[in-house]
C-alpha positions in Angstrom: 226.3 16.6 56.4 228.2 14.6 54.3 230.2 15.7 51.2 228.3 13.2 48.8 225.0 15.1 50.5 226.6 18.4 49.8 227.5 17.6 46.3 223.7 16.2 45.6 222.5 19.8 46.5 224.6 21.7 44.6 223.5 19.7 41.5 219.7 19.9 42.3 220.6 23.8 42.5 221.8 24.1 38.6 218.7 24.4 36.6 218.8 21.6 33.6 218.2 22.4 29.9 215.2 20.8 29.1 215.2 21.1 25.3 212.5 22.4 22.8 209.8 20.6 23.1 208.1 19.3 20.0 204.8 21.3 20.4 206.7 24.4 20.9 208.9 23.1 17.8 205.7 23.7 15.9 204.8 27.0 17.0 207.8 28.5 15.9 208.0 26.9 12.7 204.2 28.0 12.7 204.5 31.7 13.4 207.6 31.9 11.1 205.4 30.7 7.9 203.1 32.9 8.9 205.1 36.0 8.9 206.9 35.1 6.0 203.4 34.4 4.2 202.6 38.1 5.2 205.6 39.6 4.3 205.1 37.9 0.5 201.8 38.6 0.4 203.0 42.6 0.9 205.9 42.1 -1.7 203.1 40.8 -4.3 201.0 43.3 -4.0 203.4 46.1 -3.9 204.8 44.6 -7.6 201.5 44.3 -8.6 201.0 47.8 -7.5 204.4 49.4 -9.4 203.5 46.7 -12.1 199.9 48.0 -12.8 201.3 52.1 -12.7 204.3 51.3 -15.2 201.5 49.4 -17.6 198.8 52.6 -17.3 202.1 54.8 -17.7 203.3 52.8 -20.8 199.6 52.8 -22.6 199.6 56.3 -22.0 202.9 57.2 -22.9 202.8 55.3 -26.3 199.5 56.9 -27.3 200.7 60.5 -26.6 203.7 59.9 -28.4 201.8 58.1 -31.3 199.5 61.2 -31.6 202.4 64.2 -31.5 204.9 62.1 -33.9 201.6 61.8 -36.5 201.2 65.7 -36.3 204.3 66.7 -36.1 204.7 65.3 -39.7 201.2 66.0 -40.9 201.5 69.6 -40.3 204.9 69.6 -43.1 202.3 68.1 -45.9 203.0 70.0 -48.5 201.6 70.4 -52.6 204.2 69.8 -55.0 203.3 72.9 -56.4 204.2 75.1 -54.0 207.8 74.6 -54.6 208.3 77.0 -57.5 211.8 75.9 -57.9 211.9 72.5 -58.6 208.9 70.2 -60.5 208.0 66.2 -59.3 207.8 64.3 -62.4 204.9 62.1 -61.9 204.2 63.5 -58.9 200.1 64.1 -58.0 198.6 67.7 -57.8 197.6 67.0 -54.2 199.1 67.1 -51.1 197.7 63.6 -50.2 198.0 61.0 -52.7 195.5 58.1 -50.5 194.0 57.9 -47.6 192.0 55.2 -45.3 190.9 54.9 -42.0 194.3 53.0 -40.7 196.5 54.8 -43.3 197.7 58.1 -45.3 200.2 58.7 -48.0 201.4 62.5 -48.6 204.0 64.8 -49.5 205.5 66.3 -46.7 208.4 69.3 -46.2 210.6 67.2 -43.8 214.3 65.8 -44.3 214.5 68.9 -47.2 217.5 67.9 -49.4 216.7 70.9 -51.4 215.8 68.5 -54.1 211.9 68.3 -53.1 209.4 67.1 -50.7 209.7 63.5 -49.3 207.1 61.1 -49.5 205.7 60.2 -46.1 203.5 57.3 -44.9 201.9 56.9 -41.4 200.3 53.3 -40.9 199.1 50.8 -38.3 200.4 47.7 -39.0 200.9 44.0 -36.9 203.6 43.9 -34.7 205.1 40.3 -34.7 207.1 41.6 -32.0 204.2 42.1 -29.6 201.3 39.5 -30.7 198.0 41.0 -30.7 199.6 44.5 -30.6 199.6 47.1 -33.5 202.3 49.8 -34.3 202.1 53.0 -35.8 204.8 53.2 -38.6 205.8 56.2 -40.4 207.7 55.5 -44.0 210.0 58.1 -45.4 210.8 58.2 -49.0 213.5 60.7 -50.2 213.5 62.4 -53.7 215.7 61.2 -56.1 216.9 64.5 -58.5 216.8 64.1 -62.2 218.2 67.2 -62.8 217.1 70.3 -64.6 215.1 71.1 -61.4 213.2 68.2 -61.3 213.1 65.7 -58.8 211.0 62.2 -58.8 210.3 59.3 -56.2 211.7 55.4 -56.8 209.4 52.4 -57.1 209.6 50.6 -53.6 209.3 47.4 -55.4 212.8 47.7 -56.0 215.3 46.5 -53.8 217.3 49.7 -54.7 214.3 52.0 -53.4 215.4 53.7 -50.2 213.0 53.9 -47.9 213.5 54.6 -44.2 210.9 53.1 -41.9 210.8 53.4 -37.9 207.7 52.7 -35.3 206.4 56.0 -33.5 203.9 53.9 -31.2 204.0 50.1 -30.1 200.7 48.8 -28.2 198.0 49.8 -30.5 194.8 47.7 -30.3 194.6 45.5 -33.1 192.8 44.7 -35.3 192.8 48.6 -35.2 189.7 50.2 -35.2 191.1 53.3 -37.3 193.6 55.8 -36.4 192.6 58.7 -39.0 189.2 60.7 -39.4 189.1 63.2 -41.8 187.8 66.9 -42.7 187.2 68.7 -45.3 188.0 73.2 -45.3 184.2 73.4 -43.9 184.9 71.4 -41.1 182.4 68.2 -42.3 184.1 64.9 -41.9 184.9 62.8 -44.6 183.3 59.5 -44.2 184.7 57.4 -47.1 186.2 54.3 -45.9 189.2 55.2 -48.5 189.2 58.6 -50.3 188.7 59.4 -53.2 190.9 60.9 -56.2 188.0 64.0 -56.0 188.3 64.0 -52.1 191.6 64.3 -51.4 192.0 68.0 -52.8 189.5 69.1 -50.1 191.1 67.6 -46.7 192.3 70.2 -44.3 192.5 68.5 -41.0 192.7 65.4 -39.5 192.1 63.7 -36.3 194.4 61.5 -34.8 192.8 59.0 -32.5 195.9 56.3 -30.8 194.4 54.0 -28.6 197.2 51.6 -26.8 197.1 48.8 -24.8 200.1 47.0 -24.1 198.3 44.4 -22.1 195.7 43.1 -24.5 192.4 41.8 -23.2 193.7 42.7 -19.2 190.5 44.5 -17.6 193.6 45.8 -15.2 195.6 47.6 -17.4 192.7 49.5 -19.8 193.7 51.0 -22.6 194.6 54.9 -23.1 193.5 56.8 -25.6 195.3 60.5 -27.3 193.4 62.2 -29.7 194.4 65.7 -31.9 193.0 67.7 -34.4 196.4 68.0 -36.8 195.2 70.9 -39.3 197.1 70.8 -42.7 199.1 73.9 -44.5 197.5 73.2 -47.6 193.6 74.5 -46.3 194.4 77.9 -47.8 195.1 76.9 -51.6 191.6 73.8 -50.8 190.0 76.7 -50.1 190.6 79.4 -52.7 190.8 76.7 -55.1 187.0 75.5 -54.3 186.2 79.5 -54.0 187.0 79.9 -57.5 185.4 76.8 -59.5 
């Protein structure tokens, strides 16, 4: 055997690299879209998933919150007459001075300054914040003293008036359908649209109804809805009051 024979063997014995071929070029880059299709089609629905639980959370969240800050105030309304020690100049003989459906105005026994009762407002307003949202706002008006005992509350048309403002719910479905409902001492709901001067005296409860949805008009996030019945310290005096007229 020659060496040029020899050396022809030994080659034909080393296998050769044949490349990839372009079919199998297209396979690969084939199953690789696919898995990487799957594996975003997984991530998407997982988000969805943790999206959809934190939007149900937040609707619910906002409505109980919107309900327990409302009663935590309401249950402080308070008539000016029961403080024996100081007198409200101007001041109305009820604990409520108006009410509607989206709104109510009353004195209430919170921020106590010694100087008197604040004056307290819990509304549903726009939130430009959050188009085609509501908020639930409560306003807080301090007394101003005028000494000798006597106390009165400045006119919020002037830029002086001090009035401090901050949102206890954001999400509210707007227009808003109503947020208050409201009873009288013999448990009959009031159903003025806005209360009279003669009806106010004889509310003794309310309801709270929030209803939030941060994601108007999405069928996949619903809305949530908290209701209370907030009861009001001032039943007792409605009551003997009406007992003895």
């Amino acid at each position: 055997m020659t060496a040029a024979t020899r050396h022809r063997r030994t080659d034909e014995s080393v296998p050769r690299d044949r490349g990839v071929s372009l079919a199998e070029l297209i396979v690969t880059v084939g199953i690789m879209t696919l898995i990487g299709t799957l594996v975003m089609g997984v991530a998407v629905t997982v988000l969805k998933t943790y999206a959809g639980i934190d939007a149900r959370l937040d609707n619910t969240t906002q409505s109980e919150l919107g309900v327990a800050a409302s009663g935590k105030v309401l249950r402080t309304a308070i008539l000016p007459a029961q403080l024996e020690d100081t007198v409200c100049a101007g001041c109305s003989d009820t604990a409520i001075l108006s009410a509607t459906k989206t709104a109510i105005t009353f004195y209430a026994n919170v921020g106590n300054t010694t100087v008197g009762p604040s004056l307290v407002t819990l509304k549903v307003v726009a939130d430009p914040a959050h188009p085609r949202t509501g908020k639930l706002v409560q306003d807080t008006q301090p007394p101003i003293s005028s000494g000798n005992g006597q106390y009165r509350f400045c006119d919020r048309a002037l830029p002086t008036c001090v009035v401090r403002s901050r949102a206890i719910a954001r999400g509210l479905t707007w227009p808003s359908p109503g947020v208050f409902t409201y009873y009288d001492y013999e448990g009959a709901a009031i159903t003025q649209a806005t209360l009279s001067t003669a009806t106010l005296p004889r509310v003794s409860s309310v309801d709270v109804v929030v209803t939030v949805q941060t994601k108007p008009g999405d069928a996949d996030f619903p809305p949530r809805t908290a209701v209370s019945r907030i009861r009001l310290p001032n039943v007792e005096i409605n009551v003997l009051t009406e007992t003895g007229t």
